[in-house]
C-alpha positions in Angstrom: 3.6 0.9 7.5 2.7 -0.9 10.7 3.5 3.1 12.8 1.2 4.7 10.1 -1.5 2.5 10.6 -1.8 3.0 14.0 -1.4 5.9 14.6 -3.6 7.1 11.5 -6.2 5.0 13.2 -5.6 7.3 17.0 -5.9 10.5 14.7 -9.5 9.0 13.5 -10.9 8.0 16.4 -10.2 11.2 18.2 -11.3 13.0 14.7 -14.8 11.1 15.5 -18.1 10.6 12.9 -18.2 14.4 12.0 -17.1 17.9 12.0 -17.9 21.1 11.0 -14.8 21.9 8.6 -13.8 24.6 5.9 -14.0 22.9 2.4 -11.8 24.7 -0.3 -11.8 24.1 -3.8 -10.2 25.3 -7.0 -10.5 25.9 -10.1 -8.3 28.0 -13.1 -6.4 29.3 -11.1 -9.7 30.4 -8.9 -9.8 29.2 -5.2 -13.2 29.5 -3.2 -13.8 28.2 0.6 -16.8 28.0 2.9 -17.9 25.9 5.9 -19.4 22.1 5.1 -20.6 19.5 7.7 -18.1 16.6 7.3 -19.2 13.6 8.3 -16.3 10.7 8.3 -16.9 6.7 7.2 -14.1 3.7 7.5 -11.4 6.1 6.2 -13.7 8.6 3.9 -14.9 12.4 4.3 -18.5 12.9 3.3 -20.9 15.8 2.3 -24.1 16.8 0.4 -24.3 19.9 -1.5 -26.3 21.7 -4.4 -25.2 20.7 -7.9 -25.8 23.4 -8.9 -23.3 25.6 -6.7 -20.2 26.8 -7.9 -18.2 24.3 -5.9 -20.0 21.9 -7.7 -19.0 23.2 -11.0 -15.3 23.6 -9.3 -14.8 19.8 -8.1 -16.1 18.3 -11.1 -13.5 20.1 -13.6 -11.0 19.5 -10.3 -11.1 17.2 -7.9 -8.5 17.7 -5.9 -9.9 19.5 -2.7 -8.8 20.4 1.0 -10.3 20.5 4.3 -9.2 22.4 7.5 -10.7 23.2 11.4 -8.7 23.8 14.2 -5.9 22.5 14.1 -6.3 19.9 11.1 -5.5 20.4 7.6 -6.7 17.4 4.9 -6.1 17.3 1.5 -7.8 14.5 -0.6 -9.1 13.7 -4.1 -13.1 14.3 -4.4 -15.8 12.0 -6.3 -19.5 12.3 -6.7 -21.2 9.0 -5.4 -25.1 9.7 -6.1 -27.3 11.3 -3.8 -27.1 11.5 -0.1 -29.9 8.9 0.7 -28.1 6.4 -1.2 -25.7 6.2 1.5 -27.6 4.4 4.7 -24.6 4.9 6.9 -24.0 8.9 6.1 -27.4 9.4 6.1 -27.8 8.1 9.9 -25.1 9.9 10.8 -25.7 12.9 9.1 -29.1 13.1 10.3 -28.0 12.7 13.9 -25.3 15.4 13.9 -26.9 18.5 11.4 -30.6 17.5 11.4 -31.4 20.8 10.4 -29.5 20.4 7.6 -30.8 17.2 6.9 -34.7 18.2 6.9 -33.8 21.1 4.7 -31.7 19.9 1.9 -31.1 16.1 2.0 -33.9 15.0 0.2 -34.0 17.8 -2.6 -34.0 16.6 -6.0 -30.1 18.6 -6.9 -29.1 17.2 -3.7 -25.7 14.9 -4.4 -23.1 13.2 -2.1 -19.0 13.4 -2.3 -16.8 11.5 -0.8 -13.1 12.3 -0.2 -10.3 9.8 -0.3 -7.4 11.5 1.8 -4.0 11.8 0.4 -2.3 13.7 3.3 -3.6 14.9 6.7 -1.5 17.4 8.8 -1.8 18.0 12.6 -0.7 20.7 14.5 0.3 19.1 18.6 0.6 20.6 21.5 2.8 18.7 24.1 3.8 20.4 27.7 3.7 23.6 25.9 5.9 22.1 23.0 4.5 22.6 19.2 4.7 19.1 16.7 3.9 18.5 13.5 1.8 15.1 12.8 2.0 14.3 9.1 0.4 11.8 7.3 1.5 11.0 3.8 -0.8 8.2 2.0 1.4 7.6 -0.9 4.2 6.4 0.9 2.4 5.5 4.1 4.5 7.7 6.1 4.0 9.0 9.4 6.3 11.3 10.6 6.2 13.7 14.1 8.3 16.7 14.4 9.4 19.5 17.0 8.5 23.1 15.8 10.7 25.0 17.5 11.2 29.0 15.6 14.8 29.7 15.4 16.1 27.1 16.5 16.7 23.2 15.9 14.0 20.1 15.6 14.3 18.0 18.4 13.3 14.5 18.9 10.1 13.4 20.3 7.9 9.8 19.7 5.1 9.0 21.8 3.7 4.9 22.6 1.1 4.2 24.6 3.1 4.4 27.6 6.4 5.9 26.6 8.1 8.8 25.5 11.1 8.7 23.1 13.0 12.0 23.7 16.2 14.2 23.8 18.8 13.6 26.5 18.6 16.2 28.8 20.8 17.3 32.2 18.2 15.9 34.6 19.1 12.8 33.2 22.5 12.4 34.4 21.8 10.5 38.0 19.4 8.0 36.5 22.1 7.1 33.8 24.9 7.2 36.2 23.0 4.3 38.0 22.0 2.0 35.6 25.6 2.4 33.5 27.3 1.4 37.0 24.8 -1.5 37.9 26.5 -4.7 37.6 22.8 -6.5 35.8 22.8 -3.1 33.6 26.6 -3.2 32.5 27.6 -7.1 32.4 27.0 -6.9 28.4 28.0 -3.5 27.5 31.2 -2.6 25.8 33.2 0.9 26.3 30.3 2.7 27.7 31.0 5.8 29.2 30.3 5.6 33.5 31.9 8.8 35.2 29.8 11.2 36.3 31.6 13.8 34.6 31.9 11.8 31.2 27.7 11.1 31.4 27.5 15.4 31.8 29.5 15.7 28.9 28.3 13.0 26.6 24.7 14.2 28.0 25.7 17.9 26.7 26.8 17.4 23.1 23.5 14.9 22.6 20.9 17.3 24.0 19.9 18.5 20.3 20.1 15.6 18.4 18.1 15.3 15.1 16.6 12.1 13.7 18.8 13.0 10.1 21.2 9.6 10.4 23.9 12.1 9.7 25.5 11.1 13.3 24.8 8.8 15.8 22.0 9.4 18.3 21.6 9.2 22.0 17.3 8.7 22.9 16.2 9.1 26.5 13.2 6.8 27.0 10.9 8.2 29.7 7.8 6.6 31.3 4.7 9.0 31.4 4.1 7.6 34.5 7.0 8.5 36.4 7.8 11.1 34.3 11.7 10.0 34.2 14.1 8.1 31.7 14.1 4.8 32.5 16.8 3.9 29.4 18.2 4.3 26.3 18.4 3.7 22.8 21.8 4.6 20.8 20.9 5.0 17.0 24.1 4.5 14.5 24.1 5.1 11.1 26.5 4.3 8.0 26.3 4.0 4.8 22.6 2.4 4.3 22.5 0.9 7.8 21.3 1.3 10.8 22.6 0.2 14.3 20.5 0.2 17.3 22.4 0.0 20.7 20.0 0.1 24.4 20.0 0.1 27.5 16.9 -0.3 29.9 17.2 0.7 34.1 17.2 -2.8 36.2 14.6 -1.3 38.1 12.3 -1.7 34.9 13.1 -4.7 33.8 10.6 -7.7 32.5 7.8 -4.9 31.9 8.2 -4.8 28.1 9.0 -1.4 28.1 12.4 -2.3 26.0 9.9 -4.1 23.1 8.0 -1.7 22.9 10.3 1.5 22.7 12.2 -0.8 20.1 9.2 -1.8 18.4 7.9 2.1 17.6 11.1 3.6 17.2 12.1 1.4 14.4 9.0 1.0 12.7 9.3 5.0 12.9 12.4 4.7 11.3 11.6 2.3 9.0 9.2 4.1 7.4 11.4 7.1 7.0 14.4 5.3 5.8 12.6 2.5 3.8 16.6 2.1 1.7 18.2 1.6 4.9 18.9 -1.9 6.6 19.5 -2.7 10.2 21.7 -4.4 12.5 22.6 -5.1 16.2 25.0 -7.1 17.4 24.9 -8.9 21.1 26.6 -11.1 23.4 26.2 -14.6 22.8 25.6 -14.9 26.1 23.0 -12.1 26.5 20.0 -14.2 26.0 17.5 -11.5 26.9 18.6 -9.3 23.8 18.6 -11.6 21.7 15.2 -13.3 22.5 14.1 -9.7 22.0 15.7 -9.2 18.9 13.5 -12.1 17.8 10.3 -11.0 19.1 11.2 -7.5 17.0 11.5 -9.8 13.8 15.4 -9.5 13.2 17.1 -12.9 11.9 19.8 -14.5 13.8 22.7 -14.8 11.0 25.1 -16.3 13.4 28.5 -15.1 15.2 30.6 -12.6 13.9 34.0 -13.3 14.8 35.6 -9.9 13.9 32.8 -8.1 16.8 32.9 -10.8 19.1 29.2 -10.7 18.9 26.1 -12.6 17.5 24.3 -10.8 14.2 21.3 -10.2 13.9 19.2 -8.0 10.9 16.4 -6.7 9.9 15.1 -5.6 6.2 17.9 -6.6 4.8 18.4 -7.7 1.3 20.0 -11.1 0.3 24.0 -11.3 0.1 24.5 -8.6 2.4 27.2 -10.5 4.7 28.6 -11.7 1.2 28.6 -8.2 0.2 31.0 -7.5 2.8 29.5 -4.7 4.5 29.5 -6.7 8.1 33.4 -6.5 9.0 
């Protein structure tokens, strides 16, 4: 809920107060579209209009409505809330942006105000010459960002505010061969693959993984900056569980760039698997990861003697060691 939030707010701020947008409605089976001035209010679309137009007559008997410019698409549930001078802040705004529109029509006597609560917005993205798909789903406050790729598989790709949370890719292989053979880097990982010629071919069957918890996931984190992976984040699912395994570059260390890959990526994950549980198990002498874990909100249940390793979870429900499914 927390990744839906935040980024719902980015897509608003860079929507801004108003737009020029097409408006369709519909009625028995009859669809009609034409352009309206849009003016947008702490989460609401707003616009003025003739009652006695057909659209009028149209959102009345159904309210259900959709907007689209560019490369926006918004569908939302229309209400009539009085006349457009009623509303101080619309009118401001409204009269700033289209004052044509304003001096003309505003103050006629038919003139009446609708406001649309959104129920799902759509974004079309365009990364590096790479198409996505931004969706926002209300209901379920779900955000979800896809790869839209014709013919061929979705790949991964999550953006923060400094990091980007992508495929593996060949390029990768030096920077991975370091850190995986770096004592600081390696002193707490267990079986991880270190050849050069094991990190080409583990790098080669994880260069189109999917986000689907069918299989487990390899996830380059790259700084913008630099423009390079500087770690990465091992996603394993079973059964309703998910198992995060990472590893950051020593040369990046202490910059919070672990947190905050960790933080997005499983509040992204969250929210598209709300049935699913996680875990990660440590070192008990790893004291970084696990003071990380904490700041991330998973509960320390203890040390697992069958893993050798301190437990710690996340959303999980109550009796789930007792249920036996940690072994």
């Amino acid at each position: 809920m927390k990744i839906f939030k935040e980024k719902l707010n980015d897509f608003y701020a860079e929507f801004g107060d108003s737009k020029i947008m097409v408006l369709s409605s519909a009625y028995e089976n009859k669809v009609s579209s034409r352009m309206m001035s849009i003016v947008f209010i702490n989460g609401r679309f707003y616009f003025q209009t003739d009652k006695n137009f057909r659209k009028y007559e149209q959102i009345i008997s159904n309210p259900n409505i959709a907007l689209c410019a560019d490369n926006v698409q918004i569908e939302g549930v229309c209400k009539e809330v009085g006349k457009p001078s009623d509303n101080i802040k619309f009118i401001k705004i409204f009269k700033k942006k289209y004052e044509g529109s304003y001096e003309k029509y505003s103050n006629l006597k038919d003139e009446v105000l609708f406001e649309i609560s959104p129920v799902y917005i759509e974004r079309w993205l365009y990364i590096d010459n790479i198409s996505y798909i931004e969706k926002f789903e209300f209901e379920k406050q779900r955000y979800t960002i896809d790869r839209y790729d014709v013919g061929e598989k979705s790949k991964l790709f999550l953006e923060t505010d400094r990091l980007i949370l992508r495929n593996v890719k060949p390029a990768d292989v030096d920077i991975m061969y370091d850190y995986r053979n770096n004592e600081i880097c390696s002193k707490y990982q267990r079986d991880q693959t270190k050849t050069r010629e094991g990190l080409i071919n583990l790098i080669n069957e994880h260069t189109e993984d999917e986000l689907s918890l069918k299989d487990n996931v390899i996830i380059a984190v790259e700084l913008k900056e630099i423009q390079e992976m500087i770690g990465e984040i091992v996603v394993m699912p079973s059964e309703k569980t998910i198992s995060l395994g990472y590893t950051f570059s020593y040369k990046h260390h202490r910059k919070g760039y672990a947190y905050e890959a960790l933080y997005f990526l499983i509040g992204f994950l969250h929210n598209k698997y709300p049935e699913f549980e996680f875990i990660c198990f440590t070192e008990k002498e790893n004291i970084a990861s696990m003071n990380l874990l904490k700041k991330l909100g998973y509960e320390h249940l203890g040390y697992l003697e069958s893993k050798s390793s301190e437990v710690f979870v996340k959303y999980m429900e109550k009796g789930y060691v007792h249920r036996g499914k940690i072994n």
